[in-house]
C-alpha positions as CSV (number, residue, x, y, z in Angstrom):
1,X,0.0,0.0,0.0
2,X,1.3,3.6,-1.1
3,X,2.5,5.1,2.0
4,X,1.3,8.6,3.2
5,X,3.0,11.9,4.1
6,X,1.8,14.8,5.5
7,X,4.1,17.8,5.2
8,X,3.3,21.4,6.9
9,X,4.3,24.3,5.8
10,X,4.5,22.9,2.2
11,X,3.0,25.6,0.2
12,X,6.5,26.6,-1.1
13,X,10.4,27.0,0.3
14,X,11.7,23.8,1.6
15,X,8.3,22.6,2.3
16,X,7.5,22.2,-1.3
17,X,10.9,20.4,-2.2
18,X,10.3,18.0,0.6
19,X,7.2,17.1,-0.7
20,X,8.0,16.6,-4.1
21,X,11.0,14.3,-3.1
22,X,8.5,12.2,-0.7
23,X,6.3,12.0,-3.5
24,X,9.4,11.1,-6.0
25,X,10.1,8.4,-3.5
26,X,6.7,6.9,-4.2
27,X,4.4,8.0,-1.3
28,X,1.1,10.2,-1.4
29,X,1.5,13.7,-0.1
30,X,-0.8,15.2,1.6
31,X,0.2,19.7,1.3
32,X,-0.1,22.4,3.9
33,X,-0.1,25.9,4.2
34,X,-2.2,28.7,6.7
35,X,-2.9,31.0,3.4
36,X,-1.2,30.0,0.0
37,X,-4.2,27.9,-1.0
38,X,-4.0,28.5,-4.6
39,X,0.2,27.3,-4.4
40,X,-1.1,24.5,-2.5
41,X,-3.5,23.4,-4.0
42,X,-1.6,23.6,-7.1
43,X,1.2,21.3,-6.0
44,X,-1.0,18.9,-4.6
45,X,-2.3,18.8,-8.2
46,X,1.2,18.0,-9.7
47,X,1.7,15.5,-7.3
48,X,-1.7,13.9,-8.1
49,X,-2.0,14.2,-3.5
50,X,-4.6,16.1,-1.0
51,X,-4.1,20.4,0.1
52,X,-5.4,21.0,3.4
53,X,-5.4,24.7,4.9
54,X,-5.0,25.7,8.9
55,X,-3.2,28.0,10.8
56,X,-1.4,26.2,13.0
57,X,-1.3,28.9,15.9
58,X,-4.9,27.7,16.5
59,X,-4.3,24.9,18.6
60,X,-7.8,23.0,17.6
61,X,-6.7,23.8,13.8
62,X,-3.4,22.2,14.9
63,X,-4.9,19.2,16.3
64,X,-7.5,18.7,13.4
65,X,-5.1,18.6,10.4
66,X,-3.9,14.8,11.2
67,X,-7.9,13.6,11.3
68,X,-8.4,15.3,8.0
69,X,-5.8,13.6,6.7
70,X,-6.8,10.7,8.0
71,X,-10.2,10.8,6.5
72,X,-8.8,11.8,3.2
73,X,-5.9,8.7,3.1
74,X,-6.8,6.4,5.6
75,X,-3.5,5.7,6.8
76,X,-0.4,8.0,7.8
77,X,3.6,7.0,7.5
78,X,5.0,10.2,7.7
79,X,4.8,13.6,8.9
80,X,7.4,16.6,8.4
81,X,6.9,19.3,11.1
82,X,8.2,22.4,8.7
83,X,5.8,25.1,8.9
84,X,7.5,27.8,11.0
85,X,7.7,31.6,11.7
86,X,10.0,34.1,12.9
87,X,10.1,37.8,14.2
88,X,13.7,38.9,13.1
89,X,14.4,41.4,16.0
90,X,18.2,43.4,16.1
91,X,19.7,42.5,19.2
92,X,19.6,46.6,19.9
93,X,15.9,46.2,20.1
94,X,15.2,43.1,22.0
95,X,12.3,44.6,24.2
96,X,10.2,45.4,20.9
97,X,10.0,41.4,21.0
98,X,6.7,41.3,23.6
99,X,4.7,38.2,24.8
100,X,2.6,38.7,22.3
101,X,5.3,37.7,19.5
102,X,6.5,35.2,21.7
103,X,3.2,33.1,22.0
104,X,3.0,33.0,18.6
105,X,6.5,31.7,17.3
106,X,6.0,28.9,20.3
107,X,2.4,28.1,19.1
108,X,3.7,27.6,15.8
109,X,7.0,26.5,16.0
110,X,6.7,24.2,19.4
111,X,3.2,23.6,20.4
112,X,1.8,22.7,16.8
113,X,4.4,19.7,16.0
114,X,3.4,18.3,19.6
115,X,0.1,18.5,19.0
116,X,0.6,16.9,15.3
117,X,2.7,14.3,16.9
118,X,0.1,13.4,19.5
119,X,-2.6,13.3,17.4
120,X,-0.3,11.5,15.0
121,X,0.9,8.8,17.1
122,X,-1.8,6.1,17.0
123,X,-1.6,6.0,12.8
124,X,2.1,6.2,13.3
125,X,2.5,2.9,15.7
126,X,0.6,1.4,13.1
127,X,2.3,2.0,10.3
128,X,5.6,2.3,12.2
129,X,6.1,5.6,10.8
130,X,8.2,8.7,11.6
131,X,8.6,12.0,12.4
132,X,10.9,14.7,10.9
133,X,10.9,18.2,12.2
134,X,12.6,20.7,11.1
135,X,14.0,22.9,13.5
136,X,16.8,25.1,12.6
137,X,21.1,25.8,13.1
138,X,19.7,28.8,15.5
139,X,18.3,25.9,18.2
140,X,22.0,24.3,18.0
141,X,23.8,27.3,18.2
142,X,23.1,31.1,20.1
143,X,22.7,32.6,16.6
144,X,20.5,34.2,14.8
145,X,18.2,37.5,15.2
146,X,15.4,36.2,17.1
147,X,15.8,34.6,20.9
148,X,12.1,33.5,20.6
149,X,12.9,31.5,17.5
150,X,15.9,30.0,18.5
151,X,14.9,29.2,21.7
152,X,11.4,27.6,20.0
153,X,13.7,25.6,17.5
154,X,15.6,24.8,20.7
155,X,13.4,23.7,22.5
156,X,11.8,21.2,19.6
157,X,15.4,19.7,19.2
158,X,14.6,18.7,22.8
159,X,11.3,17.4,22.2
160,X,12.8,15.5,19.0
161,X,15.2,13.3,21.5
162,X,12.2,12.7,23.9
163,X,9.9,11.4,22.0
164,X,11.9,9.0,19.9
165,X,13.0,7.7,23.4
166,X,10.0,7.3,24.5
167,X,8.5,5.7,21.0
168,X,10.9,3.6,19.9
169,X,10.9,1.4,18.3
170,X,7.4,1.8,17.2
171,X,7.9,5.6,15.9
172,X,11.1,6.8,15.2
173,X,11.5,10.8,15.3
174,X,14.2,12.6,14.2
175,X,15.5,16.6,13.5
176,X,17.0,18.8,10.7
177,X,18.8,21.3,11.7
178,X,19.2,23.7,8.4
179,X,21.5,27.1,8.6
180,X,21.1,29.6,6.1
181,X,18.8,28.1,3.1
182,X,18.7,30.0,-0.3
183,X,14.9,30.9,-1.0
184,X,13.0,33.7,-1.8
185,X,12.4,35.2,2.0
186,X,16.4,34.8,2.5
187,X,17.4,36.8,-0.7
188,X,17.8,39.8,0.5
189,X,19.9,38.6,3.8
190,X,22.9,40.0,2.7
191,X,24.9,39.8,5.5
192,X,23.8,36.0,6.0
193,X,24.6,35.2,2.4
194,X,27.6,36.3,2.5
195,X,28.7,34.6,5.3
196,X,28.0,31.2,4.4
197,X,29.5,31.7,0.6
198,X,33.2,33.0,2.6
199,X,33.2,31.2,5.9
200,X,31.7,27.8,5.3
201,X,33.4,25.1,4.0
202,X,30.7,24.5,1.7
203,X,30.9,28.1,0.5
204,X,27.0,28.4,-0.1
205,X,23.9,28.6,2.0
206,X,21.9,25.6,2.0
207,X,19.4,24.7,-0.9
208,X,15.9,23.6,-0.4
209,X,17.0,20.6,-2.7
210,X,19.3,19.9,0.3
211,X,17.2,20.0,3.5
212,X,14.2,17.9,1.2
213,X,17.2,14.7,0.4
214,X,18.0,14.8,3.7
215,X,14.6,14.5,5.7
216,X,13.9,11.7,2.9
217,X,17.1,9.6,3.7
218,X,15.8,9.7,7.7
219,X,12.6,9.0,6.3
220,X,13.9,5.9,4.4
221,X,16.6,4.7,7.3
222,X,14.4,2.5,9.5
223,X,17.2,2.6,12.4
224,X,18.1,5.9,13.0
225,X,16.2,7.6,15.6
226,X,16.0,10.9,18.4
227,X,18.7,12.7,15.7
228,X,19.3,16.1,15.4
229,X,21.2,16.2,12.1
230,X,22.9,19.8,11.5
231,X,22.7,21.0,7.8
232,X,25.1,24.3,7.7
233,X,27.6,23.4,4.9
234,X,30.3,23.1,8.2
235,X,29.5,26.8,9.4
236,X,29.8,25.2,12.4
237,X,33.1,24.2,12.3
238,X,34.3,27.8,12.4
Protein backbone atom coordinates (compact mmCIF):
# COMPACT_ATOMS: atom_id res chain seq x y z
CA UNK A 1 0.00 0.00 0.00
CA UNK A 2 1.31 3.64 -1.06
CA UNK A 3 2.48 5.10 2.04
CA UNK A 4 1.26 8.55 3.24
CA UNK A 5 3.03 11.92 4.08
CA UNK A 6 1.76 14.80 5.46
CA UNK A 7 4.08 17.80 5.20
CA UNK A 8 3.30 21.42 6.94
CA UNK A 9 4.33 24.27 5.75
CA UNK A 10 4.47 22.95 2.21
CA UNK A 11 3.02 25.56 0.16
CA UNK A 12 6.54 26.62 -1.06
CA UNK A 13 10.43 27.02 0.33
CA UNK A 14 11.72 23.84 1.61
CA UNK A 15 8.27 22.60 2.28
CA UNK A 16 7.48 22.16 -1.27
CA UNK A 17 10.93 20.43 -2.18
CA UNK A 18 10.32 18.03 0.65
CA UNK A 19 7.16 17.06 -0.65
CA UNK A 20 7.97 16.61 -4.14
CA UNK A 21 11.02 14.27 -3.07
CA UNK A 22 8.55 12.17 -0.67
CA UNK A 23 6.30 11.99 -3.47
CA UNK A 24 9.37 11.10 -6.02
CA UNK A 25 10.10 8.37 -3.47
CA UNK A 26 6.72 6.91 -4.24
CA UNK A 27 4.42 8.02 -1.34
CA UNK A 28 1.07 10.20 -1.40
CA UNK A 29 1.49 13.70 -0.13
CA UNK A 30 -0.85 15.19 1.59
CA UNK A 31 0.21 19.66 1.28
CA UNK A 32 -0.15 22.36 3.94
CA UNK A 33 -0.13 25.90 4.17
CA UNK A 34 -2.20 28.67 6.67
CA UNK A 35 -2.88 31.05 3.40
CA UNK A 36 -1.18 29.99 0.04
CA UNK A 37 -4.24 27.95 -1.02
CA UNK A 38 -4.03 28.49 -4.60
CA UNK A 39 0.20 27.34 -4.42
CA UNK A 40 -1.10 24.49 -2.51
CA UNK A 41 -3.53 23.42 -3.96
CA UNK A 42 -1.61 23.56 -7.12
CA UNK A 43 1.18 21.34 -5.97
CA UNK A 44 -1.04 18.93 -4.62
CA UNK A 45 -2.27 18.78 -8.17
CA UNK A 46 1.19 17.98 -9.66
CA UNK A 47 1.72 15.48 -7.33
CA UNK A 48 -1.66 13.91 -8.10
CA UNK A 49 -2.01 14.16 -3.55
CA UNK A 50 -4.64 16.05 -0.99
CA UNK A 51 -4.11 20.39 0.06
CA UNK A 52 -5.41 20.99 3.40
CA UNK A 53 -5.36 24.74 4.90
CA UNK A 54 -4.98 25.68 8.92
CA UNK A 55 -3.24 28.04 10.82
CA UNK A 56 -1.37 26.23 12.95
CA UNK A 57 -1.34 28.92 15.88
CA UNK A 58 -4.92 27.73 16.52
CA UNK A 59 -4.35 24.91 18.57
CA UNK A 60 -7.83 23.00 17.60
CA UNK A 61 -6.66 23.81 13.80
CA UNK A 62 -3.42 22.23 14.87
CA UNK A 63 -4.88 19.19 16.34
CA UNK A 64 -7.47 18.71 13.37
CA UNK A 65 -5.12 18.56 10.37
CA UNK A 66 -3.93 14.84 11.22
CA UNK A 67 -7.88 13.56 11.30
CA UNK A 68 -8.39 15.28 7.97
CA UNK A 69 -5.82 13.58 6.70
CA UNK A 70 -6.79 10.66 7.99
CA UNK A 71 -10.23 10.79 6.54
CA UNK A 72 -8.79 11.77 3.20
CA UNK A 73 -5.87 8.72 3.14
CA UNK A 74 -6.84 6.39 5.60
CA UNK A 75 -3.50 5.72 6.76
CA UNK A 76 -0.38 8.00 7.77
CA UNK A 77 3.60 6.99 7.46
CA UNK A 78 5.01 10.19 7.67
CA UNK A 79 4.79 13.63 8.90
CA UNK A 80 7.44 16.56 8.36
CA UNK A 81 6.90 19.26 11.14
CA UNK A 82 8.19 22.44 8.74
CA UNK A 83 5.77 25.09 8.94
CA UNK A 84 7.53 27.75 11.02
CA UNK A 85 7.75 31.64 11.67
CA UNK A 86 9.97 34.10 12.94
CA UNK A 87 10.15 37.82 14.23
CA UNK A 88 13.73 38.87 13.12
CA UNK A 89 14.36 41.36 16.04
CA UNK A 90 18.24 43.40 16.10
CA UNK A 91 19.65 42.55 19.20
CA UNK A 92 19.60 46.59 19.92
CA UNK A 93 15.93 46.25 20.13
CA UNK A 94 15.15 43.13 22.04
CA UNK A 95 12.30 44.61 24.17
CA UNK A 96 10.20 45.39 20.95
CA UNK A 97 10.04 41.41 21.03
CA UNK A 98 6.72 41.33 23.59
CA UNK A 99 4.69 38.24 24.79
CA UNK A 100 2.60 38.73 22.34
CA UNK A 101 5.28 37.72 19.53
CA UNK A 102 6.47 35.23 21.71
CA UNK A 103 3.19 33.14 22.03
CA UNK A 104 3.04 32.97 18.57
CA UNK A 105 6.52 31.69 17.31
CA UNK A 106 5.97 28.87 20.28
CA UNK A 107 2.44 28.12 19.09
CA UNK A 108 3.74 27.59 15.82
CA UNK A 109 6.96 26.46 15.95
CA UNK A 110 6.75 24.25 19.37
CA UNK A 111 3.21 23.59 20.38
CA UNK A 112 1.77 22.67 16.75
CA UNK A 113 4.39 19.72 15.99
CA UNK A 114 3.41 18.30 19.60
CA UNK A 115 0.05 18.55 19.01
CA UNK A 116 0.59 16.92 15.31
CA UNK A 117 2.68 14.29 16.85
CA UNK A 118 0.10 13.38 19.50
CA UNK A 119 -2.63 13.33 17.44
CA UNK A 120 -0.34 11.53 15.04
CA UNK A 121 0.92 8.85 17.15
CA UNK A 122 -1.82 6.08 16.96
CA UNK A 123 -1.58 6.05 12.76
CA UNK A 124 2.13 6.18 13.28
CA UNK A 125 2.46 2.89 15.70
CA UNK A 126 0.56 1.38 13.06
CA UNK A 127 2.30 2.04 10.30
CA UNK A 128 5.61 2.34 12.24
CA UNK A 129 6.08 5.56 10.80
CA UNK A 130 8.20 8.74 11.60
CA UNK A 131 8.59 12.02 12.39
CA UNK A 132 10.88 14.71 10.87
CA UNK A 133 10.95 18.16 12.24
CA UNK A 134 12.63 20.68 11.14
CA UNK A 135 14.00 22.89 13.45
CA UNK A 136 16.81 25.14 12.60
CA UNK A 137 21.11 25.83 13.14
CA UNK A 138 19.73 28.76 15.47
CA UNK A 139 18.32 25.93 18.16
CA UNK A 140 21.99 24.28 17.99
CA UNK A 141 23.83 27.34 18.18
CA UNK A 142 23.06 31.15 20.14
CA UNK A 143 22.73 32.56 16.65
CA UNK A 144 20.49 34.22 14.82
CA UNK A 145 18.20 37.52 15.22
CA UNK A 146 15.36 36.17 17.06
CA UNK A 147 15.76 34.61 20.88
CA UNK A 148 12.14 33.51 20.59
CA UNK A 149 12.85 31.52 17.51
CA UNK A 150 15.93 30.01 18.50
CA UNK A 151 14.92 29.18 21.68
CA UNK A 152 11.40 27.62 20.01
CA UNK A 153 13.69 25.62 17.50
CA UNK A 154 15.63 24.78 20.71
CA UNK A 155 13.39 23.65 22.48
CA UNK A 156 11.77 21.20 19.56
CA UNK A 157 15.36 19.73 19.21
CA UNK A 158 14.55 18.65 22.77
CA UNK A 159 11.29 17.42 22.23
CA UNK A 160 12.81 15.46 18.98
CA UNK A 161 15.23 13.29 21.54
CA UNK A 162 12.21 12.74 23.88
CA UNK A 163 9.87 11.38 22.02
CA UNK A 164 11.91 9.04 19.85
CA UNK A 165 12.99 7.67 23.36
CA UNK A 166 10.01 7.34 24.49
CA UNK A 167 8.50 5.71 20.97
CA UNK A 168 10.94 3.55 19.90
CA UNK A 169 10.89 1.38 18.35
CA UNK A 170 7.43 1.81 17.18
CA UNK A 171 7.88 5.62 15.92
CA UNK A 172 11.08 6.76 15.22
CA UNK A 173 11.47 10.81 15.31
CA UNK A 174 14.19 12.55 14.17
CA UNK A 175 15.48 16.58 13.47
CA UNK A 176 16.95 18.80 10.67
CA UNK A 177 18.81 21.31 11.65
CA UNK A 178 19.16 23.74 8.44
CA UNK A 179 21.46 27.11 8.64
CA UNK A 180 21.09 29.56 6.08
CA UNK A 181 18.79 28.06 3.10
CA UNK A 182 18.65 30.02 -0.33
CA UNK A 183 14.88 30.88 -1.05
CA UNK A 184 12.96 33.72 -1.82
CA UNK A 185 12.44 35.15 2.01
CA UNK A 186 16.42 34.76 2.47
CA UNK A 187 17.35 36.78 -0.75
CA UNK A 188 17.79 39.84 0.52
CA UNK A 189 19.93 38.56 3.76
CA UNK A 190 22.91 39.97 2.66
CA UNK A 191 24.86 39.76 5.54
CA UNK A 192 23.82 36.01 6.04
CA UNK A 193 24.60 35.17 2.43
CA UNK A 194 27.56 36.32 2.55
CA UNK A 195 28.67 34.63 5.33
CA UNK A 196 27.97 31.21 4.39
CA UNK A 197 29.47 31.68 0.64
CA UNK A 198 33.23 33.00 2.56
CA UNK A 199 33.22 31.24 5.91
CA UNK A 200 31.67 27.79 5.31
CA UNK A 201 33.40 25.13 4.00
CA UNK A 202 30.72 24.47 1.68
CA UNK A 203 30.93 28.07 0.45
CA UNK A 204 27.02 28.42 -0.08
CA UNK A 205 23.88 28.56 2.05
CA UNK A 206 21.93 25.57 1.96
CA UNK A 207 19.36 24.74 -0.92
CA UNK A 208 15.95 23.60 -0.43
CA UNK A 209 17.01 20.60 -2.66
CA UNK A 210 19.29 19.90 0.31
CA UNK A 211 17.25 19.96 3.49
CA UNK A 212 14.23 17.94 1.22
CA UNK A 213 17.23 14.74 0.41
CA UNK A 214 18.03 14.75 3.71
CA UNK A 215 14.57 14.48 5.68
CA UNK A 216 13.91 11.70 2.91
CA UNK A 217 17.13 9.64 3.75
CA UNK A 218 15.78 9.67 7.74
CA UNK A 219 12.58 8.96 6.28
CA UNK A 220 13.85 5.95 4.40
CA UNK A 221 16.64 4.71 7.26
CA UNK A 222 14.42 2.55 9.48
CA UNK A 223 17.16 2.62 12.42
CA UNK A 224 18.12 5.93 12.97
CA UNK A 225 16.24 7.57 15.61
CA UNK A 226 15.99 10.95 18.40
CA UNK A 227 18.71 12.69 15.70
CA UNK A 228 19.30 16.06 15.40
CA UNK A 229 21.17 16.18 12.15
CA UNK A 230 22.86 19.79 11.48
CA UNK A 231 22.75 21.04 7.82
CA UNK A 232 25.12 24.27 7.71
CA UNK A 233 27.61 23.36 4.94
CA UNK A 234 30.31 23.06 8.20
CA UNK A 235 29.48 26.79 9.44
CA UNK A 236 29.77 25.19 12.43
CA UNK A 237 33.07 24.17 12.28
CA UNK A 238 34.28 27.77 12.42
Amino acid sequence: MTKVALVTGSASGIGAATARRLAADGMTVVVHSRSSREAGEALAAELGGTYLQADLADDGEAAGLVPRALDAHGRLDVLVNNAGISRPVPHAELGALGAADWREILDVNLIAPWLLCTAALPALRESRGCVVNVTSHAGVRPKGSSVAYAASKAALNHVTRLLAAALGPEVRVNAVAPGLVDTPMTADWTAAQELWKTTSPMRRAARPGDVADLIAMLVGHDYVTGEVVLLDGGLNLR
